[in-house]
C-alpha positions as CSV (number, residue, x, y, z in Angstrom):
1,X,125.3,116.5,121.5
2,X,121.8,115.4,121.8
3,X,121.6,111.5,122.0
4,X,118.7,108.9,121.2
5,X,118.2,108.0,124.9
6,X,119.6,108.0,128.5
7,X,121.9,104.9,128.2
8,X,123.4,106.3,125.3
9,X,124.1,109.8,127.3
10,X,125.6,107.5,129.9
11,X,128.0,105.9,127.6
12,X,129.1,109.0,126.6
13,X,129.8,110.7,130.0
14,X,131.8,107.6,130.4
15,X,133.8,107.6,127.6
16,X,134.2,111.7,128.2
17,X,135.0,110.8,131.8
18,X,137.9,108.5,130.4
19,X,139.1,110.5,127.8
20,X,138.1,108.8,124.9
21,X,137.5,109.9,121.8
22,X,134.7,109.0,120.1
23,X,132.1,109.2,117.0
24,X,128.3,109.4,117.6
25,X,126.5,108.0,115.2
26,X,129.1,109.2,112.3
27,X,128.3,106.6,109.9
28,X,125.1,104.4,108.0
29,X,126.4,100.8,107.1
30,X,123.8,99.1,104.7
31,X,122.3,95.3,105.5
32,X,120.1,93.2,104.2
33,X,117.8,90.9,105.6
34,X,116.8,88.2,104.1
35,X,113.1,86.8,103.9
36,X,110.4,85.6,101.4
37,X,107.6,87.5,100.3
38,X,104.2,85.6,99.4
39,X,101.9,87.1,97.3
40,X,98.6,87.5,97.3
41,X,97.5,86.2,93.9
42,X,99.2,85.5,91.0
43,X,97.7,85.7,87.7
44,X,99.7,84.3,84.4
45,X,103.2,85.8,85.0
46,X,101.7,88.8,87.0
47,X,102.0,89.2,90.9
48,X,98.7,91.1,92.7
49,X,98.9,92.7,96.2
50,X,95.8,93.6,97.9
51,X,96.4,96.6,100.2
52,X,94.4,97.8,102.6
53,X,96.0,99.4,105.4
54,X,99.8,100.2,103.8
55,X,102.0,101.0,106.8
56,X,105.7,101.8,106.7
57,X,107.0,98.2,107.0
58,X,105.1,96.8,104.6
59,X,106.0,99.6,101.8
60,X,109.5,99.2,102.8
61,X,109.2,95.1,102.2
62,X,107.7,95.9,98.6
63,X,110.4,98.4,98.0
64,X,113.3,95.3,98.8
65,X,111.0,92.8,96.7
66,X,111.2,95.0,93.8
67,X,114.9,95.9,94.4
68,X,115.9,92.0,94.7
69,X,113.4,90.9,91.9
70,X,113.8,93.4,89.6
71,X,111.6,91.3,86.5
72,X,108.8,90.1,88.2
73,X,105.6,91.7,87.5
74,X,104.3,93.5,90.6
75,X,101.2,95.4,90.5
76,X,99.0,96.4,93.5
77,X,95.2,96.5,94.4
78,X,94.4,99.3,96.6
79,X,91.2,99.5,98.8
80,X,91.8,103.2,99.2
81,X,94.2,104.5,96.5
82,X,93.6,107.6,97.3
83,X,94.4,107.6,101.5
84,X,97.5,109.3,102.7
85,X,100.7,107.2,103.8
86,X,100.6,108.5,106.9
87,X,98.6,112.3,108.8
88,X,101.0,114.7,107.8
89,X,102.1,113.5,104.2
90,X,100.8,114.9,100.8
91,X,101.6,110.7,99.6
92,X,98.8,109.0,98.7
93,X,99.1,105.1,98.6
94,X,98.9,105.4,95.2
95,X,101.7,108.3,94.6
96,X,104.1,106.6,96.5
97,X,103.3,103.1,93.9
98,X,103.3,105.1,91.2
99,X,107.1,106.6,92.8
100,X,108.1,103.1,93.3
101,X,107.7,101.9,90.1
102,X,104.4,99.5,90.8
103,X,101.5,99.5,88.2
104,X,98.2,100.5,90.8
105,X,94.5,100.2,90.8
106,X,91.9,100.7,93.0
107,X,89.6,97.0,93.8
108,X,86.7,98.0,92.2
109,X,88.6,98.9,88.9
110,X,90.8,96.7,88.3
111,X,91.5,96.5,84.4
112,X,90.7,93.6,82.3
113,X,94.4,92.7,81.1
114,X,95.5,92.7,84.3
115,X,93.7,89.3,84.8
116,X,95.0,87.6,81.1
């Protein structure tokens, strides 16, 4: 059984030592945490996020914005629409907007009834 780290592979020589049965990391129990999120502008009824730099928190915070405030009007502003989530995905920034359900553009095309 291959464990996360050392102390973990302690514990369980322990609880093997004593006889114990046990279950590694058998089960995913959901949570929540609760926090605000302050946009960057907002624009009539319409929420704009600048993105430069999109790493995995921050996607994840927009993902449980969207998910807890399911009618607001979230569109984002890329720098660089077009740059990879991370080296080794195919996901552009603006894929994985376009997968979440948030209207994109890149800065220096935003469109004109976006801003009325």
């Amino acid at each position: 059984l291959l464990m996360r780290n050392h102390l973990e592979e302690q514990v369980a020589d322990l609880l093997d030592e004593m006889d114990i049965e046990y279950q590694y990391e058998s089960e995913k129990i959901p949570y929540m945490i609760e926090a605000n999120y302050i946009p960057d502008f907002k624009v009539g009824d319409v929420y704009l996020e600048t993105k430069g730099y999109f790493p995995p928190e921050q996607r994840r915070k927009m993902k449980a914005v969207k998910a807890a405030n399911p009618d607001l009007d979230i569109r984002i502003i890329f720098q660089s629409p077009h740059n990879k989530i991370n080296k080794r995905s195919k996901t552009t920034y603006s894929m994985w907007a376009e997968k979440n359900g948030f209207p994109w553009c890149a800065y220096y095309a935003i469109p004109v009834d976006w801003l009325r």
